[in-house]
N, C-alpha and C positions, 0 to 999 in steps of 0.2 A: 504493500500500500504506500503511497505517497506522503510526503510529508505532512500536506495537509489530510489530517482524518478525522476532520469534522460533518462527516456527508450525510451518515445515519442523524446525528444531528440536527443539520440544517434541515433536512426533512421533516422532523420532527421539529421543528421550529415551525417551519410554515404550516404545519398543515393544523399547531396550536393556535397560532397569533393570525394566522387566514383565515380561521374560521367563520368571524364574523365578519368579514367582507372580502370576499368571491364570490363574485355575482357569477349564473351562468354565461356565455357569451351566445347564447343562443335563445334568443329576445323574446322570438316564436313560440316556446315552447309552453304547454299552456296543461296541467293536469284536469283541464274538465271533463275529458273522457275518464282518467284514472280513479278522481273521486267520485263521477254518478250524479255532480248535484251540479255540473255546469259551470262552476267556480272557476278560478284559477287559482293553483297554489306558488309557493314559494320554492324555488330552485336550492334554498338555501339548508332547507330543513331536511335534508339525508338523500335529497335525489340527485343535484347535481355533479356535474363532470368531477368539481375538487372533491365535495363530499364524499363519492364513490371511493376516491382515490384513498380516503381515509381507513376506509373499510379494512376489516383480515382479511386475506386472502384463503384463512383456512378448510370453510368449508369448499373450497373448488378441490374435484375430484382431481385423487392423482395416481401415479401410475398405478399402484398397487391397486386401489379400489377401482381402475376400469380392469388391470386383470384377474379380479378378485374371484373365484369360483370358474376360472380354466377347468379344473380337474373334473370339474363336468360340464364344459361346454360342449365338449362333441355331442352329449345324447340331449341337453337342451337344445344347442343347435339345430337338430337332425328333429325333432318336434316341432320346431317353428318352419324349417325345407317343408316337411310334410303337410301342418297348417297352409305355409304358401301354393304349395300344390296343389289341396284340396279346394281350398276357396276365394285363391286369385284366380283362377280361371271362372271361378261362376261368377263373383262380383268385382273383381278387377281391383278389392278392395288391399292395397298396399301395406307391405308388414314392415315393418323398423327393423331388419333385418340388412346388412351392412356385406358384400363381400370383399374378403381381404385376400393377399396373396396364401399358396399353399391349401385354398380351395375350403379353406374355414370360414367360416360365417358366425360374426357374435354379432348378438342382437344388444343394439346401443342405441339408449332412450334419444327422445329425440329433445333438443333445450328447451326448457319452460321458461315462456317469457315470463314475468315477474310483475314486469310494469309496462305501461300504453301511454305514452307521448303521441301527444299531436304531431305527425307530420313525422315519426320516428318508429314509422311500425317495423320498417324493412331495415333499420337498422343495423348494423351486425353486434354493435359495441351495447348494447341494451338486451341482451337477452336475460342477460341474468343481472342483480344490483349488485353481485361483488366482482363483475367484469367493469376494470375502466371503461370508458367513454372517451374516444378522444375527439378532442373539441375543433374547430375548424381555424384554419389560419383567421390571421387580422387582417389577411387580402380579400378572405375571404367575405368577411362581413361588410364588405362596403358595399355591394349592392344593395341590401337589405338596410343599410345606415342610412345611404345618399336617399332611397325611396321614403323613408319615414321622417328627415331633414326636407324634403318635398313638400309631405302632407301637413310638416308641421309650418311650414311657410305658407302653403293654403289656408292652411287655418286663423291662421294669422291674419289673412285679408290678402295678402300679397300675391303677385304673378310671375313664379315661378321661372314663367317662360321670357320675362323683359331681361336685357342684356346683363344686367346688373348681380344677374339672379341667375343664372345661364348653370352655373359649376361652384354656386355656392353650398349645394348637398351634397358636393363629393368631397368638395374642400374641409366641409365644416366635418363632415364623417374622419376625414385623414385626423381633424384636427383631435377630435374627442379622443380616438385611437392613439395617437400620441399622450396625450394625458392620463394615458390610463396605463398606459403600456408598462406600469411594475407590473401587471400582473401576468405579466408572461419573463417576468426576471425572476431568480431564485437566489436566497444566499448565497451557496457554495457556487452560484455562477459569477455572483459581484465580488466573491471576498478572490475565486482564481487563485488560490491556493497561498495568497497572501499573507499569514501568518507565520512570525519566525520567533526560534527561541534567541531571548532574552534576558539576560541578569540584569535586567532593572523593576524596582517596585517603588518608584516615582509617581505621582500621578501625570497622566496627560491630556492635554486638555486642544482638541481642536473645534473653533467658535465660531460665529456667523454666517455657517452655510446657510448658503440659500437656498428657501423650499419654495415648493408652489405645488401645490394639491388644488382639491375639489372637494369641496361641501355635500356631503352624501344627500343633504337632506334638502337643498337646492338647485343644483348641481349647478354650483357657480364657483368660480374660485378662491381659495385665501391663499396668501400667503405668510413669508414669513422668516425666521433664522433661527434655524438650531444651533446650539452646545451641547457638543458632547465632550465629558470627564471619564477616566476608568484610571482602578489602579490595577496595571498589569500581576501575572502569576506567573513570572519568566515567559511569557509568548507577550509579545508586541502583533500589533496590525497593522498592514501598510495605512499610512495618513488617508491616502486618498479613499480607501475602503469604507471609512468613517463615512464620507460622504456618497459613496454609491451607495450604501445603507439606507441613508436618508433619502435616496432620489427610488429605490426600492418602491417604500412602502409609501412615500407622497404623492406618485403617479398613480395613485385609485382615489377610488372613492373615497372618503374618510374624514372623521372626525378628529378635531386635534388633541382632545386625549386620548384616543385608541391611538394614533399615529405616534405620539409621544413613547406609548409603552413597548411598541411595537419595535419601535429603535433599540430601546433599551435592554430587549431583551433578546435583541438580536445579537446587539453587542458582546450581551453575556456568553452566549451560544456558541462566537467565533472563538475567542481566548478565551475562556474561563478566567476574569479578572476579580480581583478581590472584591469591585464594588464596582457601580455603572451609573453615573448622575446623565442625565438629559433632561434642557430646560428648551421649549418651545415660546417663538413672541411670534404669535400671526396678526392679520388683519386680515379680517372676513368680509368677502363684499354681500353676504347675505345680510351683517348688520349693517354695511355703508350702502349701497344702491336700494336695499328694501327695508321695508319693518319699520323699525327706527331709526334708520338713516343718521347715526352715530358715526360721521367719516374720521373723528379721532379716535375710537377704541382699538385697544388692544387686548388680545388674549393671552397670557402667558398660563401655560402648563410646564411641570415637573416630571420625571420620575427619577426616584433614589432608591438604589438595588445597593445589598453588601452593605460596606462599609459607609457608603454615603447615608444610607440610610440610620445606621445603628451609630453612627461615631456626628457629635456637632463638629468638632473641629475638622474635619473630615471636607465635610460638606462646608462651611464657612468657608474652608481654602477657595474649594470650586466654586462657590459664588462669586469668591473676591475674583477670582481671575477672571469669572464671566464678564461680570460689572465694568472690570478695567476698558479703558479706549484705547 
């Protein structure tokens, strides 16, 4: 294995801290067949693509139990030949009966679909909920973006078809897709093996990255500047990682205390550091362009892991250096 062997890890990282926001990418997709009552449900609550991914893989059959009871499949087998011979010629009616080489025949159920999406019957990746799903490119979704960036400009009063308006639903689709676009980056892909040992347990502190997310709950954007503190455990992280971290989990959806902890625990994940401060200051244009229209507010969020949290002096340092200009 590589030097970096944080991978089992990182996985486990996201599939904690992504829980609550991994949206499907597939917009379409509507459970009112599944549920009976015409509804539509939530992607979020055990069906979708990530969810799935969460799942054991244990109950999927394996070698042993598909060849489990050989020792008498010749005279099952030779039961179900004779069924077929008896009664595929009268009703034509087909038997789950499979031939393989060396002229044996195991009878091999056929997959039970499990669950019924709209528009996902012939699927291959949905037959069963502990088989992934894999989800469609970001190329892919722009037809399907630029036609509802269309509708939603219709609706709006405006004509689509005036010069002005021509390739503003492809444009505006690209542009979302870029805002969003953590959510096709993974830790162990931003961190790239970045982590090295170290004999330092100093604290470090890199300050005023710039963020820019999206307000889940408007979908407009904040902004804003992370710090981030740790005190190393002999593994350092490349500087710059700090801030792929941060451009990670900013590019979705998000609120900026989920985003906040999200950092923080990411951090933790890569080095194993004594302790992990991250302080957030955004500005949200959901309070400045709407609501209350407050164009000086700021939000400032925390989180203190380790020693940040258990030690004042600790945490006092890292303020003081935040603070500093």
């Amino acid at each position: 294995m590589s030097k970096f062997e944080i991978s089992d890890d990182a996985d486990e990282l996201n599939q904690e801290i992504d829980d609550t926001n991994f949206p499907t990418r597939s917009n379409s997709i509507s459970f009112g067949a599944a549920n009976g009552n015409g509804s539509t449900g939530s992607l979020n609550n055990g069906y979708g693509p990530f969810a799935s991914r969460r799942r054991s893989s244990s109950i999927r059959r394996t070698e042993s139990e598909m060849t489990e009871g050989d020792e008498n499949g010749v005279s099952a087998v030779g039961e179900a030949s004779e069924a077929v011979n008896n009664n595929g010629g009268e009703n034509g009616a087909p038997a789950n009966v499979t031939a393989i080489s060396g002229g044996l025949n195991r009878a091999r159920p056929t997959p039970i679909r499990t669950i019924s999406l709209s528009g996902h019957e012939k699927c291959t990746f949905h037959h069963d909920l502990e088989l992934d799903h894999k989800p469609s490119t970001r190329e892919d979704l722009l037809p399907l973006m630029s036609k509802s960036y269309r509708m939603l400009l219709s609706s709006l009063g405006e004509d689509p078809e005036r010069q002005g308006l021509l390739k503003t639903p492809e444009r505006a689709a690209k542009a979302m897709l870029f805002f969003t676009k953590g959510y096709d980056q993974s830790l162990e892909e931003a961190l790239n093996g970045a982590v090295f040992d170290e004999d330092h347990d100093e604290m470090v502190v890199v300050k005023d990255i710039e963020m820019f997310s999206m307000c889940e709950h408007h979908l407009v954007p904040f902004y804003g500047k992370v710090s981030i503190g740790y005190l190393p455990c002999k593994k350092i992280l490349g500087l710059s990682k700090l801030a792929r971290i941060v451009e990670i989990f900013s590019r979705r959806l998000q609120v900026q205390e989920r985003l906040t902890k999200q950092i923080a625990v990411a951090v933790t994940q890569a080095v194993q550091p004594a302790g992990v401060a991250v302080i957030i200051e955004g500005v949200h244009m959901c309070m400045v362009m709407r609501g209350v229209q407050k164009i000086n507010s700021k939000t400032v969020t925390s989180t203190m892991l380790g020693v940040f949290r258990d030690d004042p002096k600790t945490r006092e340092e890292f303020l003081t250096l935040c603070n500093n200009k």
